[in-house]
DSSP file (Angstrom, degrees, kcal/mol; ACC not computed):
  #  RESIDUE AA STRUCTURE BP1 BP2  ACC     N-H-->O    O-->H-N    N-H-->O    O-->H-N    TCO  KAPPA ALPHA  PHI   PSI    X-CA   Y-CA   Z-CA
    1    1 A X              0   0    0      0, 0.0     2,-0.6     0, 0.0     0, 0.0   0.000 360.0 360.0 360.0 134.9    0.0    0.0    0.0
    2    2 A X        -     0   0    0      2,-0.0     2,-0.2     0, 0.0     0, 0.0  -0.724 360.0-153.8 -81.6 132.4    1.5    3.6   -1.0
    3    3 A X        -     0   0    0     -2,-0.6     2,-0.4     2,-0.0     0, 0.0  -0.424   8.5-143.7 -97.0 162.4    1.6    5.8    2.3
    4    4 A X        +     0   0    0     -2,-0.2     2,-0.3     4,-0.0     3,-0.0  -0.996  33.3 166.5-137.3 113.9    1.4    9.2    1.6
    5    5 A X     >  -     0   0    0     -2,-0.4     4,-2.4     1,-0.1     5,-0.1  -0.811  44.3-119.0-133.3 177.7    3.9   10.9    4.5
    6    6 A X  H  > S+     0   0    0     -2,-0.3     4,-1.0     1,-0.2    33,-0.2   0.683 114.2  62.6 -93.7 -15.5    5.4   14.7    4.6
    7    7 A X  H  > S+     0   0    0      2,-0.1     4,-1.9     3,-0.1     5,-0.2   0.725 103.1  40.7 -73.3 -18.6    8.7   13.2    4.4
    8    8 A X  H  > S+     0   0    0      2,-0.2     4,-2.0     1,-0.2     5,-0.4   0.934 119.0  50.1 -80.4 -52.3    8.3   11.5    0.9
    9    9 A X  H  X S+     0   0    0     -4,-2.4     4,-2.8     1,-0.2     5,-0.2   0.920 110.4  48.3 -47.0 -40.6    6.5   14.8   -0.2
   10   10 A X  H  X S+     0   0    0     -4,-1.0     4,-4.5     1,-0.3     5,-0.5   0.981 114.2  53.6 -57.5 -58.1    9.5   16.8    1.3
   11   11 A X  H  X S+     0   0    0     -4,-1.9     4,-2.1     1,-0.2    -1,-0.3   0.875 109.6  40.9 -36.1 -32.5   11.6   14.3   -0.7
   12   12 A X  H  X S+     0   0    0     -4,-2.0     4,-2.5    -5,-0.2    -1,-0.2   0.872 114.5  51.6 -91.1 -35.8   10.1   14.7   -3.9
   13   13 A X  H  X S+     0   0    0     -4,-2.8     4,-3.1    -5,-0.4    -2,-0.2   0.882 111.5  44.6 -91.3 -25.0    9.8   18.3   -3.8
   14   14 A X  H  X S+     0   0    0     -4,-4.5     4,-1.5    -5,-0.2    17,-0.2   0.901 111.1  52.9 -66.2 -33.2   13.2   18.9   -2.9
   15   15 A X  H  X S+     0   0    0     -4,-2.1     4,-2.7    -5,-0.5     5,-0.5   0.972 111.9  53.8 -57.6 -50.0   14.6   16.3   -5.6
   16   16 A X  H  X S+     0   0    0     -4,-2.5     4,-2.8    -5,-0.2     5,-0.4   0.934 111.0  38.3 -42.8 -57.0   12.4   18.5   -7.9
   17   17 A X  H  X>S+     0   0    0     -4,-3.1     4,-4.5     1,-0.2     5,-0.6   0.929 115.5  59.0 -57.7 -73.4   13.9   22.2   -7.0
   18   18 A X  H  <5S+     0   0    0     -4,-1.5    -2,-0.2     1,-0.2    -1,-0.2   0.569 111.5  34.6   0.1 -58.9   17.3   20.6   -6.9
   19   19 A X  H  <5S+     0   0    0     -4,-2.7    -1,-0.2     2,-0.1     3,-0.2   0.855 112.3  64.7 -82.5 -42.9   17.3   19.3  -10.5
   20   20 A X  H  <5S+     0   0    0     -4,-2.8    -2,-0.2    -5,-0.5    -3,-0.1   0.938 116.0  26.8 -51.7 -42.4   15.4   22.3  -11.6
   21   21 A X  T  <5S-     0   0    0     -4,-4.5     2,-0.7    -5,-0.4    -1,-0.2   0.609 113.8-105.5-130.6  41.1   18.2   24.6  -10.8
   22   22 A X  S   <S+     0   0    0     -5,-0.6    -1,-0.2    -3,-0.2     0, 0.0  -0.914  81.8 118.6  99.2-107.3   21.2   22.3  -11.1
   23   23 A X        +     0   0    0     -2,-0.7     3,-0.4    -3,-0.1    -1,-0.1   0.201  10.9 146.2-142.0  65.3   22.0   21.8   -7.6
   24   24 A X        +     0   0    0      1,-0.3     3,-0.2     2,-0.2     4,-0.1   0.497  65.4  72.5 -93.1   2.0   21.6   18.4   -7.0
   25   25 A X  S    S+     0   0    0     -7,-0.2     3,-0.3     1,-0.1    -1,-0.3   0.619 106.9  48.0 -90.9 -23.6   24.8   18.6   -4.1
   26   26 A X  S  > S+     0   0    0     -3,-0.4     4,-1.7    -8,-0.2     5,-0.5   0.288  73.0 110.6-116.3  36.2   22.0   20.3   -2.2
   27   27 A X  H  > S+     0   0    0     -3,-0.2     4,-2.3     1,-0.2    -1,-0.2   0.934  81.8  51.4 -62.0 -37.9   18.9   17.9   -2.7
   28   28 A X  H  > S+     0   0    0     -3,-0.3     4,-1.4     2,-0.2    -1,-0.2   0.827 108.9  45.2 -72.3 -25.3   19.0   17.0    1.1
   29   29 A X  H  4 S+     0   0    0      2,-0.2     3,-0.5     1,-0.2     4,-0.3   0.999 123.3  39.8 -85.5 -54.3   19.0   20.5    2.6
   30   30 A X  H >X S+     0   0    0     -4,-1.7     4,-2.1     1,-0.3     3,-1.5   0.900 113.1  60.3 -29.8 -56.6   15.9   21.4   -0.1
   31   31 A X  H 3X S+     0   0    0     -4,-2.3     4,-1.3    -5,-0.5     3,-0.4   0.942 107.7  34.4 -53.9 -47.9   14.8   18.3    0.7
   32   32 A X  H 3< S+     0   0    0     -4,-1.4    -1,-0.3    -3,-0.5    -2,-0.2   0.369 116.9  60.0-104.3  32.0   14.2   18.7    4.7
   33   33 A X  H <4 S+     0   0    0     -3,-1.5    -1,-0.2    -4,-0.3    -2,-0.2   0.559  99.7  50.0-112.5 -14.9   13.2   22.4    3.9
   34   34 A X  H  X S+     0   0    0     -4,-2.1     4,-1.0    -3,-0.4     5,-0.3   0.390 113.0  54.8 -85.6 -16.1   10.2   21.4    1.6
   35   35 A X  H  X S+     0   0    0     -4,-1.3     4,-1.9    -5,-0.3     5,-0.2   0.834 110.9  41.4 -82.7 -26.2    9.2   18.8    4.8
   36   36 A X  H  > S+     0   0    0      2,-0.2     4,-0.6     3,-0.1     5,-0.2   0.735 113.0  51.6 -97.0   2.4    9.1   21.4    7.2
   37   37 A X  H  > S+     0   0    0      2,-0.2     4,-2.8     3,-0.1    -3,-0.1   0.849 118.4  45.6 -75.2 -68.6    7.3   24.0    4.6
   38   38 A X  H  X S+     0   0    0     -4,-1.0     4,-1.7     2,-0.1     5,-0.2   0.941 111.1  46.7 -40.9 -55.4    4.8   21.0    4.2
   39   39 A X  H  < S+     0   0    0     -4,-1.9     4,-0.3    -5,-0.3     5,-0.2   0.834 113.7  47.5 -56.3 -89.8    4.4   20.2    7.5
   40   40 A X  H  X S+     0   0    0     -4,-0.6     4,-4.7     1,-0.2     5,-0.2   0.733 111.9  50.2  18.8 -73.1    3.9   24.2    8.6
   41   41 A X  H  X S+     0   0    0     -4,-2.8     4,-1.7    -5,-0.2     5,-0.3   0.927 116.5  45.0 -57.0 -69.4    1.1   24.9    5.6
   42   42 A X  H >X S+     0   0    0     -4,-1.7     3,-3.0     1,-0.2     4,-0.5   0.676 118.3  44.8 -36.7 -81.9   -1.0   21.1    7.1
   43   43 A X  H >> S+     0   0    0     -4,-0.3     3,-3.8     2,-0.3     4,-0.9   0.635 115.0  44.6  -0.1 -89.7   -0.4   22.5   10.6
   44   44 A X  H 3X S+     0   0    0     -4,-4.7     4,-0.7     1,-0.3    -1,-0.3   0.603 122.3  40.6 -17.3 -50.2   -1.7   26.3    9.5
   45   45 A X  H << S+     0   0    0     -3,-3.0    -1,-0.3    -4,-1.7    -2,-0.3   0.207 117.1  49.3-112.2  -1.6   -4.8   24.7    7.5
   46   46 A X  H <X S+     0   0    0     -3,-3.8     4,-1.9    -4,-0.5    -1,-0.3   0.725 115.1  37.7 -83.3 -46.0   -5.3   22.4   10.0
   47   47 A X  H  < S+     0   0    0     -4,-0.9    -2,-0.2     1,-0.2     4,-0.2   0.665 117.9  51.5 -82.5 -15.1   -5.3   24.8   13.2
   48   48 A X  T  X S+     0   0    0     -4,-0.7     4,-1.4     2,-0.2    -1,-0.2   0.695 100.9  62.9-101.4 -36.9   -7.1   27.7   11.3
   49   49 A X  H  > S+     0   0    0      1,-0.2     4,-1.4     2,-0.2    -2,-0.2   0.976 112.3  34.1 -37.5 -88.0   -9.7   25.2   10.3
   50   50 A X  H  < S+     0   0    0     -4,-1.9     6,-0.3     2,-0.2    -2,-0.2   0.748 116.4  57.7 -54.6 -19.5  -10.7   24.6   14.1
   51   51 A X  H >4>S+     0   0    0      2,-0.2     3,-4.6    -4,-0.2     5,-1.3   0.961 110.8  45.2 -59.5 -84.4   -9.9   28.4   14.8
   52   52 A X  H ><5S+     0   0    0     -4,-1.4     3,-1.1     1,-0.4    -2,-0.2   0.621 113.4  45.3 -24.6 -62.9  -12.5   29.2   12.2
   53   53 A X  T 3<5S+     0   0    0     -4,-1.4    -1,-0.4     1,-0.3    -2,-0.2   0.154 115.8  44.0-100.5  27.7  -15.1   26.9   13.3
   54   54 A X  T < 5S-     0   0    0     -3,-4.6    -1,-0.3    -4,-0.0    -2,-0.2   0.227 113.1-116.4-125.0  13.6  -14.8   27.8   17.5
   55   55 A X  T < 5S+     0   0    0     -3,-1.1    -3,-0.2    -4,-0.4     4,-0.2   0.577  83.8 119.1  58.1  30.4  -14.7   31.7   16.3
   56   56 A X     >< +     0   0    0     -5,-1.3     4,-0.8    -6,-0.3     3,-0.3   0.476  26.1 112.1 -97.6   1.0  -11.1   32.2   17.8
   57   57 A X  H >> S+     0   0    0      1,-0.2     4,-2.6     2,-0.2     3,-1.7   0.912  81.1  51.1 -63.1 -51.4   -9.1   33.1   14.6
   58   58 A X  H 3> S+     0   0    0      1,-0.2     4,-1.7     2,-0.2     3,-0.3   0.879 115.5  41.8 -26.2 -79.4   -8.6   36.5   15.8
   59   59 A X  H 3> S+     0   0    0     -3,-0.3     4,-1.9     1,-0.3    -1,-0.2   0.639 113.3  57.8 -20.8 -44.9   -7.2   35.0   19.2
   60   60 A X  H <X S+     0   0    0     -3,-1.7     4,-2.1    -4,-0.8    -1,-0.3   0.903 101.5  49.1-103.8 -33.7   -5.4   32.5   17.2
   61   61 A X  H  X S+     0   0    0     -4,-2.6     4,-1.7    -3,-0.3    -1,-0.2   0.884 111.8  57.7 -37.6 -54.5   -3.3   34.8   15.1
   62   62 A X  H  X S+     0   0    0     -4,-1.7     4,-2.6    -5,-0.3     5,-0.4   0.949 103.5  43.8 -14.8 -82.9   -2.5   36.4   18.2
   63   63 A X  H  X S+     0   0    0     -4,-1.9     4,-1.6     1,-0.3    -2,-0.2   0.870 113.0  51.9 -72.4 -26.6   -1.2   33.9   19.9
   64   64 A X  H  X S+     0   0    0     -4,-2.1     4,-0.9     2,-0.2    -1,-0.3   0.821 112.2  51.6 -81.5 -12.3    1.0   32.6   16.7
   65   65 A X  H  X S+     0   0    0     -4,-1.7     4,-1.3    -3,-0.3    -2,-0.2   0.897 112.8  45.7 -74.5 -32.4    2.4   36.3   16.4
   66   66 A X  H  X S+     0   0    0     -4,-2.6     4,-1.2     1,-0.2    -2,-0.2   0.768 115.9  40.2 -91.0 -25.3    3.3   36.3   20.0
   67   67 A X  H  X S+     0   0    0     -4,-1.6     4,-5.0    -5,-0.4    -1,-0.2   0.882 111.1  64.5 -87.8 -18.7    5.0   32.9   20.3
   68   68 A X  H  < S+     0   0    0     -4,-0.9     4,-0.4     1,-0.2    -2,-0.2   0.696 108.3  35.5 -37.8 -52.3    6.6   33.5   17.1
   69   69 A X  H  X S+     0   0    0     -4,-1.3     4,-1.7     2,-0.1    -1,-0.2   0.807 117.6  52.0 -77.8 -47.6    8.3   36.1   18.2
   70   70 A X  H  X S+     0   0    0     -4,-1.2     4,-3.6     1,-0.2     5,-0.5   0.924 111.6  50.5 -61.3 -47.5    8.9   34.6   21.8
   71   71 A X  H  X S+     0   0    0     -4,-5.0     4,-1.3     1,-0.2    -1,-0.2   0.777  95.4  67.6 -54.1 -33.8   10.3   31.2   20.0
   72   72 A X  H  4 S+     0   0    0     -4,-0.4    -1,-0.2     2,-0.2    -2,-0.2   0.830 111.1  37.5 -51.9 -47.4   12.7   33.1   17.8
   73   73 A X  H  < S+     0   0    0     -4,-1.7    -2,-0.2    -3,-0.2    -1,-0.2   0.869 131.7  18.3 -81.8 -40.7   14.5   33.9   21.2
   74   74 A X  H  < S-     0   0    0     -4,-3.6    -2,-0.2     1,-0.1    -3,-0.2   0.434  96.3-132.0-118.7   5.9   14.3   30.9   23.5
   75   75 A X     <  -     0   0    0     -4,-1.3     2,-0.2    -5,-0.5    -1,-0.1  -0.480  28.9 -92.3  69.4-167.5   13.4   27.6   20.9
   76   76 A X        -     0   0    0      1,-0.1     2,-0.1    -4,-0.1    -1,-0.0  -0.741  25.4 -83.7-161.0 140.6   10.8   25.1   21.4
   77   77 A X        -     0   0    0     -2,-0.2     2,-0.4     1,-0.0    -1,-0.1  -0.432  42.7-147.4 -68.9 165.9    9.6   22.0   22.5
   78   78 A X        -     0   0    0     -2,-0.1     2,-0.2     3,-0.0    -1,-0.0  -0.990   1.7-149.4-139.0 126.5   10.2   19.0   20.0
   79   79 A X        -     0   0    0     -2,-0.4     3,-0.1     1,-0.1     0, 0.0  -0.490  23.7-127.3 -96.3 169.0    8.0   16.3   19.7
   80   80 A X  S    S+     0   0    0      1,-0.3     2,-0.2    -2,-0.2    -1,-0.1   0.442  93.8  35.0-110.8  -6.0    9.5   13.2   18.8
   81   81 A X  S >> S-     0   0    0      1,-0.2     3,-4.1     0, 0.0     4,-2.0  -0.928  71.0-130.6-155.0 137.2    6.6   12.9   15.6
   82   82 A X  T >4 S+     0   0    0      1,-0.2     3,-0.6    -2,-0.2     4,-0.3   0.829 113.7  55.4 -26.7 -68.7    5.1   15.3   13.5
   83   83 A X  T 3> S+     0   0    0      2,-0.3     4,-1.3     1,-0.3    -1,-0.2   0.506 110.5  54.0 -43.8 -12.5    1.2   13.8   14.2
   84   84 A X  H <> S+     0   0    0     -3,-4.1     4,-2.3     1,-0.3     5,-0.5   0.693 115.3  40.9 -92.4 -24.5    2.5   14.6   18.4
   85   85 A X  H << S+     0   0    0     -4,-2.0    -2,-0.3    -3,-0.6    -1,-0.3   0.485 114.7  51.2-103.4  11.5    3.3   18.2   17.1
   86   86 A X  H  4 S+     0   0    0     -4,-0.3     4,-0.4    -5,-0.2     5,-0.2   0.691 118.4  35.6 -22.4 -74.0    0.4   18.4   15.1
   87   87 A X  H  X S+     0   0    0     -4,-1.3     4,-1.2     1,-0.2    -2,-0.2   0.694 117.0  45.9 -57.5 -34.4   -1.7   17.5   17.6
   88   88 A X  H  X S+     0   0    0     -4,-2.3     4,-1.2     1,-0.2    -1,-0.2   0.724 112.2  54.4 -92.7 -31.4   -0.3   19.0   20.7
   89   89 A X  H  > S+     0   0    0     -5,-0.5     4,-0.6     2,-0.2    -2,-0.2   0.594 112.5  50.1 -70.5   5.4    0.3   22.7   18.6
   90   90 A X  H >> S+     0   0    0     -4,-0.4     4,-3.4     3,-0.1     3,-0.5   0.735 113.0  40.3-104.7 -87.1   -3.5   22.4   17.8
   91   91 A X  H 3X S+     0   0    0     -4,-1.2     4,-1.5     1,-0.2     5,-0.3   0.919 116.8  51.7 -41.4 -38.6   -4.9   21.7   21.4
   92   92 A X  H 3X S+     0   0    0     -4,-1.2     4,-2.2     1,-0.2    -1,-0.2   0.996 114.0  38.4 -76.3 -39.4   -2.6   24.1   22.8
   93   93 A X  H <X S+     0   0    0     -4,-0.6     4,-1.7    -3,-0.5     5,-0.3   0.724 116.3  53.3 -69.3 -21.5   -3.5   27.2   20.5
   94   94 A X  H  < S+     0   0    0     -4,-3.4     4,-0.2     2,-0.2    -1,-0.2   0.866 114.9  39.2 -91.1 -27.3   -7.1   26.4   20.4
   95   95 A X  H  X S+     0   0    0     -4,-1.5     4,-2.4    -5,-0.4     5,-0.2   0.877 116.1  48.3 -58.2 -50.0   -7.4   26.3   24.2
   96   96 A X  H  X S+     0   0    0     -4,-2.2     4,-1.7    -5,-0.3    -2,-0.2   0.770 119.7  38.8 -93.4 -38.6   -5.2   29.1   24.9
   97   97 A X  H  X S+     0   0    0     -4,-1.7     4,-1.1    -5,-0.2     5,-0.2   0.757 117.4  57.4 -98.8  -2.9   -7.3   31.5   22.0
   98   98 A X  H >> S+     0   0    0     -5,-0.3     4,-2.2    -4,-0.2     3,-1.2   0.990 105.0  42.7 -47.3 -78.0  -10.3   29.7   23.5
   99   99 A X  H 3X>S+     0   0    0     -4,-2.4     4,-2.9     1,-0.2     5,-0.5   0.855 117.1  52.9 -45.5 -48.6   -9.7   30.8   27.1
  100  100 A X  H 3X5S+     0   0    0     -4,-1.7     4,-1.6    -5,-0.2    -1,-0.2   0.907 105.6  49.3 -46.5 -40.9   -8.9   34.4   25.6
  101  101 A X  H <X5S+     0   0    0     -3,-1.2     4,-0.6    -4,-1.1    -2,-0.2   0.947 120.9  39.6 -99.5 -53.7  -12.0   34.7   23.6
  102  102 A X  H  <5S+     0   0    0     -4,-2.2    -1,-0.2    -5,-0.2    -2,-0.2   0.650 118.9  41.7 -33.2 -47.6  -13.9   33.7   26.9
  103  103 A X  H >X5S+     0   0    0     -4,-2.9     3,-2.3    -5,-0.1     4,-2.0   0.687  91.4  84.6 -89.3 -35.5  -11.8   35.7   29.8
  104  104 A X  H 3XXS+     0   0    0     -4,-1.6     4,-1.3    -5,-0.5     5,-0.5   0.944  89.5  54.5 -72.6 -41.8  -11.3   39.3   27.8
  105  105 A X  H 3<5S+     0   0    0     -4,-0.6    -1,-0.3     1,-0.2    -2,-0.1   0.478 111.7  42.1 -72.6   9.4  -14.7   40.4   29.0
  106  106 A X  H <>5S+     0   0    0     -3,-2.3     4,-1.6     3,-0.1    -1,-0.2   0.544 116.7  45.3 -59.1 -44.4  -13.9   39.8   32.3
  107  107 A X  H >X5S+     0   0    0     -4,-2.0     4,-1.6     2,-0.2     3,-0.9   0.998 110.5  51.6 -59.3 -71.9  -10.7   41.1   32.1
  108  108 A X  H ><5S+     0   0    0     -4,-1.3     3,-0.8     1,-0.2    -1,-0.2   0.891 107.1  59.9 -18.6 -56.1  -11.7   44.3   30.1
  109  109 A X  H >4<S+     0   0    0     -5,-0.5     3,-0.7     1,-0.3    -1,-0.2   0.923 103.7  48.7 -63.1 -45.7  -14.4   44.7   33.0
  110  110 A X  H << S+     0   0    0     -4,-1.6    -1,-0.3    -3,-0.9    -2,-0.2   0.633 132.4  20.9 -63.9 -17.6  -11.5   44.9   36.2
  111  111 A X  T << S-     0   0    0     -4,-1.6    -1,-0.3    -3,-0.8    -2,-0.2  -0.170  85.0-176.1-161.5  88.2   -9.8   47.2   34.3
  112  112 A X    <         0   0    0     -3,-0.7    -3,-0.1     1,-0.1    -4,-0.0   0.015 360.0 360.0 -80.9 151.5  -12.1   48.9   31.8
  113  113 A X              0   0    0     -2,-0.0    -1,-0.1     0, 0.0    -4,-0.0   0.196 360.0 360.0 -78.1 360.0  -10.1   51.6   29.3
């Protein structure tokens, strides 16, 4: 049975740039830079999917500008498989812009503007 994985895609699409512009001494680094582009975009379209349909996208933009920045400086957890970092960046942004969308009218109200 053909598996369909984000490493084979990563594979394929890096062998593809690679040959397209000559540079076939850099097929592996293309190579694990089209897996983590793939992976990213599923992620994105995956987390904005559930954003979308609990009304948090606002919230959830938020919170990826602000760890974004925050990650840049101190790094990251690492899961030991995409589908755990799939799963666990999902639950954590959809809770977290969940709890926002929920608490800011309380908050607002203790210390109204």
């Amino acid at each position: 049975m053909n598996e369909i994985s984000i490493h084979k895609i990563g594979q394929a699409l890096g062998t593809y740039v690679s040959k397209k512009v000559s540079r076939a001494d850099q097929t592996e680094v293309l190579s694990f830079g089209a897996e983590i582009l793939v992976g990213c975009i599923i992620k994105l379209c995956i987390l904005f999917s559930f954003a979308f349909i609990m009304d948090i996208a606002l919230e959830v933009v938020i919170l990826l500008i602000v760890t974004g920045i925050i990650r840049t400086l101190s790094g990251g957890a690492h899961c030991s498989a995409y589908y755990r970092c799939l799963a666990t960046s999902v639950f954590i942004f959809t809770v977290l812009g969940y709890s926002i969308k929920v608490n800011y009218p309380f908050i607002r109200q203790l210390h109204p503007a």
